[in-house]
C-alpha positions as CSV (number, residue, x, y, z in Angstrom):
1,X,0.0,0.0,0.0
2,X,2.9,2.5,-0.3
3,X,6.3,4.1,1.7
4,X,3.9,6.2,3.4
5,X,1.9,3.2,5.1
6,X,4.9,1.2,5.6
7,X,5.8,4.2,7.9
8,X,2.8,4.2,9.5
9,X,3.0,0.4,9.9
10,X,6.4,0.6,11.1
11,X,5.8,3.3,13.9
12,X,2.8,1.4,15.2
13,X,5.0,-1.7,15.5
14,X,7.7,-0.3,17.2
15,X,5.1,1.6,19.6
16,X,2.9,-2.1,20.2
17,X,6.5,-3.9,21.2
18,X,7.3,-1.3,23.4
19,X,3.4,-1.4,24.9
20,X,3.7,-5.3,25.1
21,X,7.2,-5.1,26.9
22,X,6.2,-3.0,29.8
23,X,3.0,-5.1,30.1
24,X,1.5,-4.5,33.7
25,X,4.5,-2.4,34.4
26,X,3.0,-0.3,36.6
27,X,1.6,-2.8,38.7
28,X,5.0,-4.7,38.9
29,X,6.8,-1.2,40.2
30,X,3.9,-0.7,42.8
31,X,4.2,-4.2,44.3
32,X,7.8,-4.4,44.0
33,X,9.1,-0.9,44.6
34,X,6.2,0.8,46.8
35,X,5.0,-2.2,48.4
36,X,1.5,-1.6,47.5
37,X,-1.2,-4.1,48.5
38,X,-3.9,-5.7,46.2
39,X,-6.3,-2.5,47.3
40,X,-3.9,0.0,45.7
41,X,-2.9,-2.3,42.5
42,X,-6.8,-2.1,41.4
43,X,-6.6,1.4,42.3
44,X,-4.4,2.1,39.7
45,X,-5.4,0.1,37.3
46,X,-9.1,1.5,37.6
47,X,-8.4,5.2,38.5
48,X,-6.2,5.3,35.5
49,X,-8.5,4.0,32.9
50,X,-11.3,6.2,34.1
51,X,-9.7,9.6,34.7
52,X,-7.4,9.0,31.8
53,X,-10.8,8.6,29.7
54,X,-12.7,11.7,31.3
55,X,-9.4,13.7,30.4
56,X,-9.6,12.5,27.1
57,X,-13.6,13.5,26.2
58,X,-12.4,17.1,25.0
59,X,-9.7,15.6,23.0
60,X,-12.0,14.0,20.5
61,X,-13.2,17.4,18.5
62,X,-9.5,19.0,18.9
63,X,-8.0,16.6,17.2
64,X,-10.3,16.6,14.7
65,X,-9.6,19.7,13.2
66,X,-6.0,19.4,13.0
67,X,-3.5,17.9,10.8
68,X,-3.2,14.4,12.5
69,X,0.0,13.3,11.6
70,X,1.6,16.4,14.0
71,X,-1.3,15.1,16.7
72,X,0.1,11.9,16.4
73,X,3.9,12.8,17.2
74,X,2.3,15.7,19.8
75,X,0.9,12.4,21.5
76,X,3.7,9.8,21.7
77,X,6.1,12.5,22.8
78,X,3.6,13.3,25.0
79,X,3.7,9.7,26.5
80,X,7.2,9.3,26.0
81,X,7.9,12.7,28.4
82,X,5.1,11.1,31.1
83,X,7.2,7.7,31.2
84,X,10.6,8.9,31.6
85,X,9.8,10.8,34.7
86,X,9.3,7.4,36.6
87,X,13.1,6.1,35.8
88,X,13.8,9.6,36.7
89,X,11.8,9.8,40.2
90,X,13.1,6.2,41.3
91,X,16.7,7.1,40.6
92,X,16.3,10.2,42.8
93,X,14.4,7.6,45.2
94,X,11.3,10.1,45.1
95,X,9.3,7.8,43.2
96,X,5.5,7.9,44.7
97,X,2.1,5.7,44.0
98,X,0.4,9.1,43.3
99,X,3.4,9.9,40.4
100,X,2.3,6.2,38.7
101,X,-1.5,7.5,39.2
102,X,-0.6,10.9,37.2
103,X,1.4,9.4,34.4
104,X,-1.4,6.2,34.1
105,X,-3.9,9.0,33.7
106,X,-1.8,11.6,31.3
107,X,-0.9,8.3,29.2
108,X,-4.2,7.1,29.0
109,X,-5.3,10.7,27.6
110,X,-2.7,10.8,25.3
111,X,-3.4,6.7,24.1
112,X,-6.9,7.9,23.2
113,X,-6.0,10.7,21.3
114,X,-3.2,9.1,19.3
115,X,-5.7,6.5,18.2
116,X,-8.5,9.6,17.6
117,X,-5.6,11.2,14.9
118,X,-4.3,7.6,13.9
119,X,-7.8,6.2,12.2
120,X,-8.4,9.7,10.6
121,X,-5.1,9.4,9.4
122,X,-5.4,5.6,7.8
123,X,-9.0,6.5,6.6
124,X,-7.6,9.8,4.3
125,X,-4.0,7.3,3.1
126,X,-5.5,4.3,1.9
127,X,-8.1,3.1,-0.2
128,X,-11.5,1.8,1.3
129,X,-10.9,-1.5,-0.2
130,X,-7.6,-1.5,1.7
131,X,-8.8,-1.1,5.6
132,X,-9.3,-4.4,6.1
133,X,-5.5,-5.0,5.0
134,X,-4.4,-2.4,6.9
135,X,-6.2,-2.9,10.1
136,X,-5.6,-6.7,9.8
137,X,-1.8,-5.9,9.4
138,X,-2.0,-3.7,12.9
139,X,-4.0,-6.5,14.4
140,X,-1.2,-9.1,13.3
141,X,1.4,-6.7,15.0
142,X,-0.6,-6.5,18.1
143,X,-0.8,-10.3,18.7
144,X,2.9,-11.1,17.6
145,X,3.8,-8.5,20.5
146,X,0.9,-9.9,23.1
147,X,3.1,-13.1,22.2
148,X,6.5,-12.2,22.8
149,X,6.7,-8.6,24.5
150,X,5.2,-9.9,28.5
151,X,8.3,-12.6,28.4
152,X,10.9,-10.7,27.0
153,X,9.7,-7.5,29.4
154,X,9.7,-9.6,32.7
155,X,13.2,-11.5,32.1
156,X,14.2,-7.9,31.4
157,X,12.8,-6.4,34.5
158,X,14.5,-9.5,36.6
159,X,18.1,-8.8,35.1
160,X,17.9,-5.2,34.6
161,X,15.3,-3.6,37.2
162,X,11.8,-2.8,37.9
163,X,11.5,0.4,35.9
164,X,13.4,-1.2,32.6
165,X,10.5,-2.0,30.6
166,X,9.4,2.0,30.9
167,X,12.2,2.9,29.3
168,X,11.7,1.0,27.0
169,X,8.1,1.7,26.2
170,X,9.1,5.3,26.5
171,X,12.2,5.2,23.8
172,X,9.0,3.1,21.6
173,X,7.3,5.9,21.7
174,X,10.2,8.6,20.5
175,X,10.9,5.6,17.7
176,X,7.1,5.9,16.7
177,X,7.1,10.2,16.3
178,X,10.8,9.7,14.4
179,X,8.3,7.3,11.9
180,X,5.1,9.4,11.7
181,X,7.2,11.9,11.1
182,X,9.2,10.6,8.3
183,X,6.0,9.5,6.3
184,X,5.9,12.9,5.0
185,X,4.0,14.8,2.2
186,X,1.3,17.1,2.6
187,X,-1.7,17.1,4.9
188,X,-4.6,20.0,4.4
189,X,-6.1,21.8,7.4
190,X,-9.5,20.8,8.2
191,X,-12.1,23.0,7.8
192,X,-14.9,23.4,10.5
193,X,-18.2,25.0,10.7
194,X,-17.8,28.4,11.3
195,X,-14.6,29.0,9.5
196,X,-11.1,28.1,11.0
197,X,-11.0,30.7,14.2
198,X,-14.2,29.0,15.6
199,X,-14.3,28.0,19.1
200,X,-14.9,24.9,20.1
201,X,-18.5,24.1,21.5
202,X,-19.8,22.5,24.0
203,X,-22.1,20.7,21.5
204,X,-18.6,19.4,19.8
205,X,-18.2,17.6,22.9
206,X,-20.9,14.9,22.3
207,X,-20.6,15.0,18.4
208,X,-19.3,12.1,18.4
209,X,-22.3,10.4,20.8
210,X,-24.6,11.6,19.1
211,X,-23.3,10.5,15.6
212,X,-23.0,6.8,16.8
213,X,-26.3,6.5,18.7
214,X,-28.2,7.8,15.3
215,X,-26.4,5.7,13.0
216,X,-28.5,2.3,12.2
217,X,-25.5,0.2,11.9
218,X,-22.7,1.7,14.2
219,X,-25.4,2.2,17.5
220,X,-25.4,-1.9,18.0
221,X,-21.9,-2.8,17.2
222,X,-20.9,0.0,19.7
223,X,-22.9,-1.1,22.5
224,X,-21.5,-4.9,21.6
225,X,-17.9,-3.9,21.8
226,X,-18.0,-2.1,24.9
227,X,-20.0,-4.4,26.4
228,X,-17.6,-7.6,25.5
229,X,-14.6,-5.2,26.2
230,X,-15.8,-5.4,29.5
231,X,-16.7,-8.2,30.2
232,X,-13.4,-9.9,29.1
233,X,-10.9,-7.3,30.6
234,X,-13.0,-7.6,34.2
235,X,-12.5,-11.1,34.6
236,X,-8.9,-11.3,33.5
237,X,-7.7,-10.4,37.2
238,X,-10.5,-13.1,38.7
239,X,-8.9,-15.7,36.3
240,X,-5.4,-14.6,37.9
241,X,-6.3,-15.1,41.2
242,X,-8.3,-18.5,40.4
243,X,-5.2,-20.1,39.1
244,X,-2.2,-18.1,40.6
245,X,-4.2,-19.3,43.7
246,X,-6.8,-20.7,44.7
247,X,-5.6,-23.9,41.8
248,X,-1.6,-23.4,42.5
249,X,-0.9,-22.9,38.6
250,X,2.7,-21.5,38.8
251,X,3.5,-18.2,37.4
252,X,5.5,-19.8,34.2
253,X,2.2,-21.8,33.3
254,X,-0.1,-19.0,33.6
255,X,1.9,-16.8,31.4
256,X,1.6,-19.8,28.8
257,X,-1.7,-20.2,29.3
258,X,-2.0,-16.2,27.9
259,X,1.0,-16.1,25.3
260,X,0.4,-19.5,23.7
261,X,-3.0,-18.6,22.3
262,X,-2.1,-14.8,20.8
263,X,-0.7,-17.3,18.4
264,X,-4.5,-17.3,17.5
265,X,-4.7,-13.6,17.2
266,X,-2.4,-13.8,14.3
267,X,-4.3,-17.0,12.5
268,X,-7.0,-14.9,12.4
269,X,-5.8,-11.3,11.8
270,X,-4.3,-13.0,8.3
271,X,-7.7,-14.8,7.4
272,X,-9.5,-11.3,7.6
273,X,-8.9,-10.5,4.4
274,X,-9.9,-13.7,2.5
275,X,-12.6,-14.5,4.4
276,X,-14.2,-11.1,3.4
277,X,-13.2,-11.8,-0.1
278,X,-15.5,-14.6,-0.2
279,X,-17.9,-14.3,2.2
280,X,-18.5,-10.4,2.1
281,X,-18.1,-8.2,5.3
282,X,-20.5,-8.2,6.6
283,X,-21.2,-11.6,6.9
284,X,-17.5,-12.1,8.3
285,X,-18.3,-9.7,10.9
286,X,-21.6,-10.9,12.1
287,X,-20.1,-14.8,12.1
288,X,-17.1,-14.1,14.1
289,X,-18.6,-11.3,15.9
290,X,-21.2,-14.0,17.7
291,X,-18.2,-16.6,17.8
292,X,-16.2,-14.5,19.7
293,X,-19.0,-14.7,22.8
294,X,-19.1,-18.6,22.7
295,X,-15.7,-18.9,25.1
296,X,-16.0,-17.1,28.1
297,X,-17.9,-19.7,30.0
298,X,-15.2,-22.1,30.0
299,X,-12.5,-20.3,32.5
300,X,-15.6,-21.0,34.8
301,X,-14.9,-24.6,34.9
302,X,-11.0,-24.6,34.7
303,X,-9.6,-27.2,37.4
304,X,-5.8,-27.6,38.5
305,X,-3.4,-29.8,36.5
306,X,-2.4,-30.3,32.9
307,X,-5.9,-30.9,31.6
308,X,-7.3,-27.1,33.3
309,X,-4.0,-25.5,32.0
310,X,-4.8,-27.1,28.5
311,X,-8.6,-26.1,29.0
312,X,-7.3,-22.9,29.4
313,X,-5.4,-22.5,26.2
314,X,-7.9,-23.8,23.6
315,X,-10.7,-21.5,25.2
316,X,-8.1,-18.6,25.1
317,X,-6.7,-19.5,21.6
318,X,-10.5,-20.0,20.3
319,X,-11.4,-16.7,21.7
320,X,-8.4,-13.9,20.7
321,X,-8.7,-16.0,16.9
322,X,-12.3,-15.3,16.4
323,X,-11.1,-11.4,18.0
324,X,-8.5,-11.7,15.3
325,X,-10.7,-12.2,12.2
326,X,-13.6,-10.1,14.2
327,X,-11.4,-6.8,14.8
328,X,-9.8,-5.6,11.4
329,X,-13.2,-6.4,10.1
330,X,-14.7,-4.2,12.4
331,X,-12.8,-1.0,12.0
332,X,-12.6,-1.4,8.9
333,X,-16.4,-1.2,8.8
334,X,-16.7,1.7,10.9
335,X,-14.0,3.7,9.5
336,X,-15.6,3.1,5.9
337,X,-19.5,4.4,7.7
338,X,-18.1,7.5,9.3
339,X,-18.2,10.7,7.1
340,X,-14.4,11.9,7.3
341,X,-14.9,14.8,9.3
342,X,-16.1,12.9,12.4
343,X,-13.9,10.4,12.4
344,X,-11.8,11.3,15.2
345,X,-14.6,12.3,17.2
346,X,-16.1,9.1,16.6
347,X,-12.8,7.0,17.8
348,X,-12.4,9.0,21.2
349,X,-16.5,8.9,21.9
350,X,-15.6,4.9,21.4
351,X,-12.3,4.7,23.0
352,X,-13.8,6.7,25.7
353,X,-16.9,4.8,26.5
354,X,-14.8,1.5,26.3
355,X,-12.0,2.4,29.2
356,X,-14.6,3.6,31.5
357,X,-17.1,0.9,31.1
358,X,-14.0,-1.2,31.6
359,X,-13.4,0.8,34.6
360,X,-16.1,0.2,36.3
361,X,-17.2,-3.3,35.2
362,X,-13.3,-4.2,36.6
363,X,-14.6,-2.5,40.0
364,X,-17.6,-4.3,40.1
365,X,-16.6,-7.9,39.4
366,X,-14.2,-7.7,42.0
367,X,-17.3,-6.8,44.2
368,X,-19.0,-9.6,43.1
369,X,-16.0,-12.0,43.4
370,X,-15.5,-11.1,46.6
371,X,-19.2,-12.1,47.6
372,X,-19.3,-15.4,45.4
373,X,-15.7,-16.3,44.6
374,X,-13.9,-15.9,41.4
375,X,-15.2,-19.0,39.9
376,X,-18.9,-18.1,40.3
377,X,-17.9,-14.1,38.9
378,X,-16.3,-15.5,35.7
379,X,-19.6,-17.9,35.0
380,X,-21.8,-14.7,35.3
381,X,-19.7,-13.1,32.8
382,X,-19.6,-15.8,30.2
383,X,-23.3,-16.0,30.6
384,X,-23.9,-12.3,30.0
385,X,-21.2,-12.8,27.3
386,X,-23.8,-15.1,25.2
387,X,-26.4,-12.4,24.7
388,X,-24.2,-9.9,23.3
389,X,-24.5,-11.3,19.6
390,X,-28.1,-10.1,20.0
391,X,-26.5,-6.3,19.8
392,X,-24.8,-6.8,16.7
393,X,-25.9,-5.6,13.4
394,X,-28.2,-8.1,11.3
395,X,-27.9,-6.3,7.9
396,X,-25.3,-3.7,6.7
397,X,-28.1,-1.2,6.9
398,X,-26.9,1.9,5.6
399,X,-24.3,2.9,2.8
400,X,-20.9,4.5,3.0
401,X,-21.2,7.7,4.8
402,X,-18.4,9.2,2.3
403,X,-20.8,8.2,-0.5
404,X,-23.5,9.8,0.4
405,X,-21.6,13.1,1.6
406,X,-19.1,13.0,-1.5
407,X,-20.2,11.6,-4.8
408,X,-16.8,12.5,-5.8
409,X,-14.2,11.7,-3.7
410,X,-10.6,13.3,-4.2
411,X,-7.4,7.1,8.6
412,X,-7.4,3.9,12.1
């Protein structure tokens, strides 16, 4: 798809290694470093997705009329800058649990509005007939890092220190700007309502709300992928506490049980493309859309030994392949129904919604858990899990938004 997206491609690698190598990072530096107990480590985890998300809500119609490709370096050095303050403060020993709360929140901010800019971005470089490629390559990226980022990032953290894997993410992120920025050629300015010195109102705000809650096709698959977002990432820490302890998995075989099946990720991120050459998109959507809700019962029923640990793996592997063909799909759809000047209003309304409901549904299955165990937590999710194919689209029921608003046409 030309230099330019191979750019692009190469600084969203770079940036999804560094992600994958400081994977749970901040947790790790909390337990280790500031002795933080299980209380504080949600804390973080929580707090920062929510506030980080909250921060981000007036992002969504700044970025979108800007140039994106100097958003998207504004962003990672952004990031990069918040990171490099924790080496900094834990060399000087002044290294605090509120400092990891800040730069959690000001990274989450940024994540949101990088990914605003980046889909605007790949929308206005490729062809539509290309987003499926091009999302399915990011997707690919994503799982190859999930796979071998969390084992190469802990064995570095053990040799090198606790705060080694920040630096790293960090110097990912100066790596990703250096990219962006050599993609070059020209971007024009967008024009908004009002001319270019308008203000930004409070309306702008909820554009992007309002846009997906009319459209007939975008409204369901929003309130399905926030809603299965959820309900996966909640019950990621119950699973870690079912096997790390109340089964005795050791740590080695629970980090297998998670890296083995990324493998899947990949499978399915490189049949994206052919399966909507012969099948159609929307049909590949909807088929590995309800799939992808068929797995999360089984964790429920894990037991100790080989045969849970290999229970574990299939369900897993099952699960992030049907995510694999589901998600390029996906964007690609959305991207392709979203005039171009809403696009990154759109994303961040999306990315928004999805971090806080994760938030909170993370905060309220530990609640539950703690009333009826882990096990009995995870069940109620996979049940929940099987209705969400009811919120997904049955028919592609409206026509490319750039169609309708330009017969005549001249990104993530």
């Amino acid at each position: 798809m030309g230099r330019r997206f191979g750019w692009l491609w190469a600084a969203y690698a770079v940036s999804a290694f560094g992600t994958r190598l400081a994977f749970d990072a901040f947790a790790l530096i909390a337990i280790l470093v500031l002795h933080a107990g299980p209380a504080e480590v949600s804390a973080l985890a929580a707090t920062g997705l929510a506030v980080g998300a909250a921060v981000a809500v007036p992002l969504g119609p700044w970025v979108e009329f800007r140039r994106k490709r100097p958003v998207m370096i504004a962003m990672d050095l952004t990031r990069c800058a918040a990171l490099l303050t924790v080496p900094a403060a834990h060399a000087a020993g002044l290294l605090t649990f509120a400092q990891l709360l800040v730069v959690s929140v000001v990274v989450g901010a940024a994540d949101i509005a990088f990914n605003a800019a980046s889909g605007a971005y790949l929308k206005a470089l490729v062809r539509p007939e290309d987003l499926v490629v091009a999302n399915g390559r990011f997707e690919s990226t994503d799982w190859t890092a999930t796979v071998l980022g969390p084992p190469v990032g802990t064995a570095a953290m053990g040799l090198f220190g606790p705060v080694t894997t920040v630096v790293a993410d960090a110097v990912s992120y100066l790596l990703s700007a250096a990219g962006i920025r050599a993609i070059g050629g020209g971007e024009p300015r967008p024009v908004r309502a009002g001319g270019p010195g308008a203000r930004l109102r409070p309306g702008d705000l909820l554009e992007g709300w309002r846009f997906i809650l009319a459209h007939p096709a975008l409204r369901p698959l929003f309130f399905n992928t926030v809603l299965v977002n959820g309900l996966i990432l909640a019950t990621a820490p119950l699973l870690a506490v079912l096997m790390l302890g109340e089964l005795g998995f050791a740590p080695w075989q629970y980090g297998l049980a998670f890296g083995l099946p990324c493998l899947g990720g990949i499978l399915g991120s490189r049949l994206a493309r052919p399966l909507v050459s012969r099948f159609g998109r929307h049909r590949v959507m909807l088929t590995a859309g309800a799939l992808r809700a068929c797995w999360s019962l089984g964790p429920a029923f894990v037991r100790p030994g080989v045969p849970g640990l290999v229970l574990i793996v299939a369900v897993e592997f099952g699960l992030i392949a049907c995510m694999g063909v589901f998600t390029p799909v996906f964007a690609a759809f959305r991207l392709d129904r979203t005039p171009t000047d809403r696009v990154a209003r759109t994303l961040s309304a999306w990315s928004v919604t999805s971090k806080a409901t994760i938030a909170a549904m993370t905060a309220l299955w530990g609640l539950l858990a703690g009333v009826v165990g882990p096990r009995a937590a995870i069940a109620v999710a996979g049940v929940l899990m099987l209705i969400t194919p009811l919120l997904l689209p049955r028919h592609d029921l409206a026509p490319r938004q750039d169609a309708e608003r330009d017969p005549a046409p001249s990104r993530a």
